[in-house]
MISE-294230 format. One line per field, with one value per atom (N, C-alpha, C): residue number from 1; residue in one letter; chain; atom name; z, y, x. Coordinates in steps of 0.001 Angstrom, whole numbers. Layout:
! residues N
resi = NUM,...
resn = A,...
chain = A,...
name = CA,...
c3 = Z,...
c2 = Y,...
c1 = X,...
This chain:
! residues 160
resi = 1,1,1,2,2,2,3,3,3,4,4,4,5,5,5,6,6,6,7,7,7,8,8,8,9,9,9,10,10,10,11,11,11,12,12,12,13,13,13,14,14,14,15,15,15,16,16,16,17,17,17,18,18,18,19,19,19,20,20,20,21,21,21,22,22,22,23,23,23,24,24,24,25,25,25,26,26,26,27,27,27,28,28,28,29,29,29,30,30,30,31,31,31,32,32,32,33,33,33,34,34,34,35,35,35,36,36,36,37,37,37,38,38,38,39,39,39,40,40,40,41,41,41,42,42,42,43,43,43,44,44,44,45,45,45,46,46,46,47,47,47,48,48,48,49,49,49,50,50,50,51,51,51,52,52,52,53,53,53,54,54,54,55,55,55,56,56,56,57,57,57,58,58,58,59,59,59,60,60,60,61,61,61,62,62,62,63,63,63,64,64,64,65,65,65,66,66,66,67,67,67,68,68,68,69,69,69,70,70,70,71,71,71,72,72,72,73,73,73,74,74,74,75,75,75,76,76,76,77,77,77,78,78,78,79,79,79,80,80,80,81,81,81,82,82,82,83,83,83,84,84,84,85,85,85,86,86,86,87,87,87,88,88,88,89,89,89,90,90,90,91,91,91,92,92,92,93,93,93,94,94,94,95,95,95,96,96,96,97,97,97,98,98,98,99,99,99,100,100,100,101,101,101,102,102,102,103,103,103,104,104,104,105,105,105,106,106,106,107,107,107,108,108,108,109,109,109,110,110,110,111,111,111,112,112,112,113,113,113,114,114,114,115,115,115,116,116,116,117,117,117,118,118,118,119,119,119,120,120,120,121,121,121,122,122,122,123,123,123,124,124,124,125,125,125,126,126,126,127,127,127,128,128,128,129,129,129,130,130,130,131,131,131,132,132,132,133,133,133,134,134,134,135,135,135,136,136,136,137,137,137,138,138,138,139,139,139,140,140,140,141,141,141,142,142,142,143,143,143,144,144,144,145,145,145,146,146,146,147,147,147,148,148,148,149,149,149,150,150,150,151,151,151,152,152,152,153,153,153,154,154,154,155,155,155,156,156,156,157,157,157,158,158,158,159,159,159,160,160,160
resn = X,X,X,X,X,X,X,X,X,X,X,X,X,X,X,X,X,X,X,X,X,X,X,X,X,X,X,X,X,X,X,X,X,X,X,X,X,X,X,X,X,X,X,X,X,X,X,X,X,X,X,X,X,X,X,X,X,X,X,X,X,X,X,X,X,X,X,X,X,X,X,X,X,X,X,X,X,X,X,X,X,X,X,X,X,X,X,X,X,X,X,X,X,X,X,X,X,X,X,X,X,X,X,X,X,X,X,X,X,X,X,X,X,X,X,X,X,X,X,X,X,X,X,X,X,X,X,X,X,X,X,X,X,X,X,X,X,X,X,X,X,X,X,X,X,X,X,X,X,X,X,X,X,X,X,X,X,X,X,X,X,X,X,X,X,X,X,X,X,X,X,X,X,X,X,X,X,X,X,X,X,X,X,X,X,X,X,X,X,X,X,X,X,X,X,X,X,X,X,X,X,X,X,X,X,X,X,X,X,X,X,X,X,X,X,X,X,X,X,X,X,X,X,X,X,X,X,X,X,X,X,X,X,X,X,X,X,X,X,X,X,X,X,X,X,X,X,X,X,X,X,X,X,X,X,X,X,X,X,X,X,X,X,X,X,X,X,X,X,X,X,X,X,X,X,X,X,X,X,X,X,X,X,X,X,X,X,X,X,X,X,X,X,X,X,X,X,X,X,X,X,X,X,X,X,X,X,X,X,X,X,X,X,X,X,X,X,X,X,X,X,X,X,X,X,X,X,X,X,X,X,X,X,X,X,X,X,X,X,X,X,X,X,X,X,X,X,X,X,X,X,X,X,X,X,X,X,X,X,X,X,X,X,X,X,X,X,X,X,X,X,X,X,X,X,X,X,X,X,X,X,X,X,X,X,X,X,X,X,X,X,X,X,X,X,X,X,X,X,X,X,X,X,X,X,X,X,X,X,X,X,X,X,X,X,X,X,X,X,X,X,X,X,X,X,X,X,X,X,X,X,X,X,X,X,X,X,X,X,X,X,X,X,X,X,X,X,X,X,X,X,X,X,X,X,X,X,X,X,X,X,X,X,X,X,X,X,X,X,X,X,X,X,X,X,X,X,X,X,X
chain = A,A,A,A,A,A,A,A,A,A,A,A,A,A,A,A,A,A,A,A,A,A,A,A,A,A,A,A,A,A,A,A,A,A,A,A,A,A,A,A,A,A,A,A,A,A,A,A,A,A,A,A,A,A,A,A,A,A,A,A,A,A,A,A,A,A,A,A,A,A,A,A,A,A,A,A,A,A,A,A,A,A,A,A,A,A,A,A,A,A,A,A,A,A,A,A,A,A,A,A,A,A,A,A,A,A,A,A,A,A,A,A,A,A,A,A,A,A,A,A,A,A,A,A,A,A,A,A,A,A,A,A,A,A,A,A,A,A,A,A,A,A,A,A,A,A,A,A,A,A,A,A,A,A,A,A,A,A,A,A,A,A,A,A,A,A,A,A,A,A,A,A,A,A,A,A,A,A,A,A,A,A,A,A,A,A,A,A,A,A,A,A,A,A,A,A,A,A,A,A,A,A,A,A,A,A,A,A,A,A,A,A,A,A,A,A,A,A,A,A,A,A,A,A,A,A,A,A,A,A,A,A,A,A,A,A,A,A,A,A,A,A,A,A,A,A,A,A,A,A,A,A,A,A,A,A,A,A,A,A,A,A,A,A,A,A,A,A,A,A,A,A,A,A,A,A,A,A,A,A,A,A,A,A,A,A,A,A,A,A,A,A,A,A,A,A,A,A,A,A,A,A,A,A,A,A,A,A,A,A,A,A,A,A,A,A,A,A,A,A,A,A,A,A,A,A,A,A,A,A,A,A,A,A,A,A,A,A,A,A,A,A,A,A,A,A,A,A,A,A,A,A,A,A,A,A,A,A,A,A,A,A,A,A,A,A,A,A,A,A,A,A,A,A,A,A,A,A,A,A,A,A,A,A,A,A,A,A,A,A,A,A,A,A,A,A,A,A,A,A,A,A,A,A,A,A,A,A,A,A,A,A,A,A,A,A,A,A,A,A,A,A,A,A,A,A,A,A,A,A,A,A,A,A,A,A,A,A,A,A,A,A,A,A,A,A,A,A,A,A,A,A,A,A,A,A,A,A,A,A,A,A,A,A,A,A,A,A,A,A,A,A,A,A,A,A,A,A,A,A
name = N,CA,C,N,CA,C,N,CA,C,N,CA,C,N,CA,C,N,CA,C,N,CA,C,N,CA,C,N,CA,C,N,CA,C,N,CA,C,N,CA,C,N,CA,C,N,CA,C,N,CA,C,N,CA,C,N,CA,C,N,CA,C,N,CA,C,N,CA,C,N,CA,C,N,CA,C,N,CA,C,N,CA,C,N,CA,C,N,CA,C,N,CA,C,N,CA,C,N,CA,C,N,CA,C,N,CA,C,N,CA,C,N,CA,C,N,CA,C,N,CA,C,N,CA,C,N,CA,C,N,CA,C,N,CA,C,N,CA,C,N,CA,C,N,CA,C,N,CA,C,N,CA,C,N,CA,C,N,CA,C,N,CA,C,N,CA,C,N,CA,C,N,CA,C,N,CA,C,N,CA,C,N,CA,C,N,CA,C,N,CA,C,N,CA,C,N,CA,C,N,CA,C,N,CA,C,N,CA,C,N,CA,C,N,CA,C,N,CA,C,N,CA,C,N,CA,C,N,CA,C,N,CA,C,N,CA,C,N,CA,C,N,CA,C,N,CA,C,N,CA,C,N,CA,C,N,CA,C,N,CA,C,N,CA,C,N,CA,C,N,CA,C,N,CA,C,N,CA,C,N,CA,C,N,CA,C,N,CA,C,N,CA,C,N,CA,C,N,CA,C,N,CA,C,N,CA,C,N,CA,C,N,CA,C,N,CA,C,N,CA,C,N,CA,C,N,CA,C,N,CA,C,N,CA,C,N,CA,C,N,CA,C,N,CA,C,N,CA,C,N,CA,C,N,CA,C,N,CA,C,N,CA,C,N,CA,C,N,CA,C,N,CA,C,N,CA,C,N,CA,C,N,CA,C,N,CA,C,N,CA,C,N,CA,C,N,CA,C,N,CA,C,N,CA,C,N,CA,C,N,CA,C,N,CA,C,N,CA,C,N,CA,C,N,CA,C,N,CA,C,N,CA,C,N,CA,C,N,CA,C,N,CA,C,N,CA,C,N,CA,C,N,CA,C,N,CA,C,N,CA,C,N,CA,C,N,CA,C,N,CA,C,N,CA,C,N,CA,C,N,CA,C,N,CA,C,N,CA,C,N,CA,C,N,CA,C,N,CA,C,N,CA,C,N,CA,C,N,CA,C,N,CA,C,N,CA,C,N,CA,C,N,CA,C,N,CA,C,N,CA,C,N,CA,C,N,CA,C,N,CA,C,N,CA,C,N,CA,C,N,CA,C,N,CA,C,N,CA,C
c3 = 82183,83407,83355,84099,84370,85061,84720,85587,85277,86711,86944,87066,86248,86214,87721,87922,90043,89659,88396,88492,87932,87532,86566,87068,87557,87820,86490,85364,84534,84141,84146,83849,82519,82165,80893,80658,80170,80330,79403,80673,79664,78778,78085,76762,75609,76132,75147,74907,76160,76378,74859,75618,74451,72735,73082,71322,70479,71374,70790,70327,69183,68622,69916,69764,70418,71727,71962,73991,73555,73405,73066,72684,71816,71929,72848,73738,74757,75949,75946,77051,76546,75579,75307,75394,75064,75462,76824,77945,79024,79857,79280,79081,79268,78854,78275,78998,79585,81021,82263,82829,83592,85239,85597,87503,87834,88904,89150,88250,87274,85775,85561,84896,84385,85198,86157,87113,87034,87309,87220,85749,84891,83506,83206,83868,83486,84212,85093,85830,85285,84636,83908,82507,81835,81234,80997,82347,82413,82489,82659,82737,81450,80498,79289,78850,79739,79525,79557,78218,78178,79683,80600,81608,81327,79614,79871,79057,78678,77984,78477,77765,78475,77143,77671,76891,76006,74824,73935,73775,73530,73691,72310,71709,70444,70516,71133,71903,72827,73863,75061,74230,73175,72959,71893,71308,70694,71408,72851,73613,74378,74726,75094,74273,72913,71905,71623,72182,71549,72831,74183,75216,75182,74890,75192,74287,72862,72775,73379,73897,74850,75895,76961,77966,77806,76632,76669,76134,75611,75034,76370,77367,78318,77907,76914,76665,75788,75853,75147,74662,73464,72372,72960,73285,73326,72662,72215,70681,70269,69921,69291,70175,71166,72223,73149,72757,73745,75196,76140,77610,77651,78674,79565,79878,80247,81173,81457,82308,83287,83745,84642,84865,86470,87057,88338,87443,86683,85661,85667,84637,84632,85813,86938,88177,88721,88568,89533,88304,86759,86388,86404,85951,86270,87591,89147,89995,89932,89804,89470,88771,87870,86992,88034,88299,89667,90873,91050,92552,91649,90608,90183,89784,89536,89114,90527,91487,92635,93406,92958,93350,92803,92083,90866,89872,89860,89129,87763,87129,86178,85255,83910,83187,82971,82616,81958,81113,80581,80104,79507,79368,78506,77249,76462,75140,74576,74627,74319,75526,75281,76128,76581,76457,76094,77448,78395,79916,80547,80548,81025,80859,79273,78569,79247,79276,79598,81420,82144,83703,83426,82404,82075,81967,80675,80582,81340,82081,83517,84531,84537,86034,86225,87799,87490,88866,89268,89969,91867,91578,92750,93476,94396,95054,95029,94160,94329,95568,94779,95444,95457,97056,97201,97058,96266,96280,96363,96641,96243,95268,94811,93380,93349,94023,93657,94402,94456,94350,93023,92770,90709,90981,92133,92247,92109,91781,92107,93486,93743,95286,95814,96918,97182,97090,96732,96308,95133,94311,92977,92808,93571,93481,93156,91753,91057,92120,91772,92348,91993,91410,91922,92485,93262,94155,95255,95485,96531,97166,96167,96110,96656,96330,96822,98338,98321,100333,100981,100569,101287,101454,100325,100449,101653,101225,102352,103120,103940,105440,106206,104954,105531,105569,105394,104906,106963,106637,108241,108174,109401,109843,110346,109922,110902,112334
c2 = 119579,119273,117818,117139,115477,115248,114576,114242,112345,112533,110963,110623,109400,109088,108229,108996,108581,107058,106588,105006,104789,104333,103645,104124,105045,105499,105414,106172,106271,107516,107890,109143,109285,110680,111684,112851,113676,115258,115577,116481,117401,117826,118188,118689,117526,116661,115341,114757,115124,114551,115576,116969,118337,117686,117562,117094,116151,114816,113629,113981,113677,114025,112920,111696,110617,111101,111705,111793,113208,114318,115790,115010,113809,113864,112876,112305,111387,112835,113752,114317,115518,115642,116338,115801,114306,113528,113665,113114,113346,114691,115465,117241,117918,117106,117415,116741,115935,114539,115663,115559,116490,116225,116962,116268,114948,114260,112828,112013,112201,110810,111158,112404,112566,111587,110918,110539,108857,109153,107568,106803,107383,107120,106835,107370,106905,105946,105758,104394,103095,103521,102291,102003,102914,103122,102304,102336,101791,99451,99732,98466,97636,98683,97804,97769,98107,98196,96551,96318,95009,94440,93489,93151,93152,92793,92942,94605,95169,95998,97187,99036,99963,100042,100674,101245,102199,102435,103264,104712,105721,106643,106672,106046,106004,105423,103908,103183,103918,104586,104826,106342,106877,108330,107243,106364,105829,105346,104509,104121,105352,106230,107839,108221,108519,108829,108004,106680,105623,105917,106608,106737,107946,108848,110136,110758,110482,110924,110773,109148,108747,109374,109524,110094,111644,112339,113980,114142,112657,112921,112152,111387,111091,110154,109183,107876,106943,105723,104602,103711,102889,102465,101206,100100,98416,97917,96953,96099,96974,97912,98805,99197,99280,100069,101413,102442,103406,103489,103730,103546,104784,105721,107074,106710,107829,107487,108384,109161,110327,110515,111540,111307,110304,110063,109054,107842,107487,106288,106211,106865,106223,106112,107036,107166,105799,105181,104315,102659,103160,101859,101156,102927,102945,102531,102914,102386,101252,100031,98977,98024,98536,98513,97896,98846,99245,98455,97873,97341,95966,95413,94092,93905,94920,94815,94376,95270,94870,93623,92946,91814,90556,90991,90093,89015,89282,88728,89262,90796,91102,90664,89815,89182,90435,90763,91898,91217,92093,93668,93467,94953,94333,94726,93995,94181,95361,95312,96461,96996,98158,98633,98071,97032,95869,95880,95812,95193,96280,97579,98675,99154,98763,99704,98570,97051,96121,96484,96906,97564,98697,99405,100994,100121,99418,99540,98637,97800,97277,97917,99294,99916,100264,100062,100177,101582,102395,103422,102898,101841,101619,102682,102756,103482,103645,104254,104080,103374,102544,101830,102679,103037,103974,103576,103820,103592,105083,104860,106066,106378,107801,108071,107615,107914,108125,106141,105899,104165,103701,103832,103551,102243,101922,100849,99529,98533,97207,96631,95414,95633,94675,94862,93921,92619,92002,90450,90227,91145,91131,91623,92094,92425,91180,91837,91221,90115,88897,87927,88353,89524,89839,90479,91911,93228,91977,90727,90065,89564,88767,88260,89259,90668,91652,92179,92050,92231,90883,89858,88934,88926,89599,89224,90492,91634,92807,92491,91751,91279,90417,90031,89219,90023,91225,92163,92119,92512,92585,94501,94459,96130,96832,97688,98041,98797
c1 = 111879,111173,110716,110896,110656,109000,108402,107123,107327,106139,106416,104937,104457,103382,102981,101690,101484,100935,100761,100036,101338,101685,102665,104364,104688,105893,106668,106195,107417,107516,109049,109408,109647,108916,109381,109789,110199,109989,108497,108468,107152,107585,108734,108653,108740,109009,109247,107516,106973,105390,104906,105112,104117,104787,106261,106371,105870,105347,105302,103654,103117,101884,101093,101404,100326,100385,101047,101108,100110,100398,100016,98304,97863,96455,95834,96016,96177,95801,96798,96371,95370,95584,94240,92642,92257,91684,91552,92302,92546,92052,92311,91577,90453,90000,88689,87538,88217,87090,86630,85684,85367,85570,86208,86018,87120,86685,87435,87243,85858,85784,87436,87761,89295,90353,90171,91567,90997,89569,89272,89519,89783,89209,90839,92277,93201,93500,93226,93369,92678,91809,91118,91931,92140,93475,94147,94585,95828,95785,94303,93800,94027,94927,94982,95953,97100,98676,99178,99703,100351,101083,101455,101704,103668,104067,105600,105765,105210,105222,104757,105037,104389,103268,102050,100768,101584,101443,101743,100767,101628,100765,99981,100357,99136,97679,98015,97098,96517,96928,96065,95551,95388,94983,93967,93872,92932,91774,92542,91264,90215,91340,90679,89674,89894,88547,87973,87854,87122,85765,86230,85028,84838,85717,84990,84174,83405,82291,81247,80847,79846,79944,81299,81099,80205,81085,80734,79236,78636,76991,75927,76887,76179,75111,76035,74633,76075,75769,76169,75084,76165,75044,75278,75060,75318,74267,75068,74017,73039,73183,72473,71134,70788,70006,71233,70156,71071,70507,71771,71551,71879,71373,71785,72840,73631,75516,75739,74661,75149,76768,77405,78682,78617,77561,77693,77310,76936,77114,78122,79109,80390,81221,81205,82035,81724,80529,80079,80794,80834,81606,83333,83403,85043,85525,84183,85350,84861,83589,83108,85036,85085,86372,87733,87800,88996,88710,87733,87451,87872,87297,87547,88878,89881,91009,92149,91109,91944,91648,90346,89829,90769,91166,91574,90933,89556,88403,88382,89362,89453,90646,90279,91669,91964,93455,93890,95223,95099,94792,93260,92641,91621,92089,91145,91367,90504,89316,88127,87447,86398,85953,84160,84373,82989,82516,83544,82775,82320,83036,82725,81872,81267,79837,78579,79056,78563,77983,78864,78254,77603,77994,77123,75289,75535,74092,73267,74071,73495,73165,73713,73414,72057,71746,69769,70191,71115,70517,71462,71638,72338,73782,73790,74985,76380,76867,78345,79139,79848,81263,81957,82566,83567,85080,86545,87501,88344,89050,89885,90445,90522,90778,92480,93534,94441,94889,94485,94345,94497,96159,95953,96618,97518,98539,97862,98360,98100,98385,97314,97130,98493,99234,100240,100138,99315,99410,100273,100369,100790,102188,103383,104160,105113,105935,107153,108022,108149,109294,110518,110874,112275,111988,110840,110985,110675,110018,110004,111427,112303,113287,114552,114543,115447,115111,113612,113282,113696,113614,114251,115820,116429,118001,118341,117412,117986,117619,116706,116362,117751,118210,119310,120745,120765,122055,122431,123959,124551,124390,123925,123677,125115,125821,127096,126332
């Protein structure tokens, strides 16, 4: 059976996914997130996928357990003070995350999970920024000079 990743569009089979140990704890990670955090939390994810390269499922199941004890204890440590991180804490950083990614004010990939914990223990109670969850794409400013370069040549194709 083939599935296709809705951010990233790359195909695997699920049975190749269940065999591979790093994918099998990646989505178990993944699993275990509660609600929309689970959907927002791979999209941020994905915020750290090399730009010529795909995220490795070893990498992305490392960065997974590197947040989900904090998420599941509902507090983070920064410079050694602990902050609360309810689950509208994180909903409200991850899409924080996602709005700057689409701003394009965020360098990427990131490297660590520094800025995210960095809006966590900044948040004073303010209102969620609304985005949409399934908003994983990059915004059309950013599309490849060859997928540009191939709409220009088909604009010019003769129609029978």
């Amino acid at each position: 059976m083939k599935t296709r990743c809705p951010c990233c569009g790359a195909e695997n089979s699920l049975d190749a996914l269940i065999a591979n140990e790093d994918a099998r704890q990646a989505m178990w990670a993944v699993a275990q997130i509660q609600g929309d955090i689970g959907k927002l939390v791979m999209q941020y994810i994905a915020l750290f996928r090399p730009s010529k390269t795909t995220l490795t499922f070893d990498r992305m199941a490392k960065l997974l357990n590197e947040i989900l004890p904090d998420l599941q204890r509902g507090t983070i440590t920064r410079e050694r003070v602990d902050y609360p991180a309810p689950p509208e804490v994180w909903e409200h950083a991850l899409r924080e995350m996602l709005i700057k990614r689409n701003s394009g004010s965020l360098k990427l990939p990131l490297r660590s999970h520094g800025y995210l914990y960095e809006v966590i223990s900044s948040w004073q109670g303010q209102g969620l920024q609304t985005l949409p969850i399934q908003d994983c794409r990059l915004p059309e400013k950013e599309v490849s000079k060859t997928l540009l370069g191939a709409a220009a040549i088909n604009k010019y194709k003769v129609k029978p």
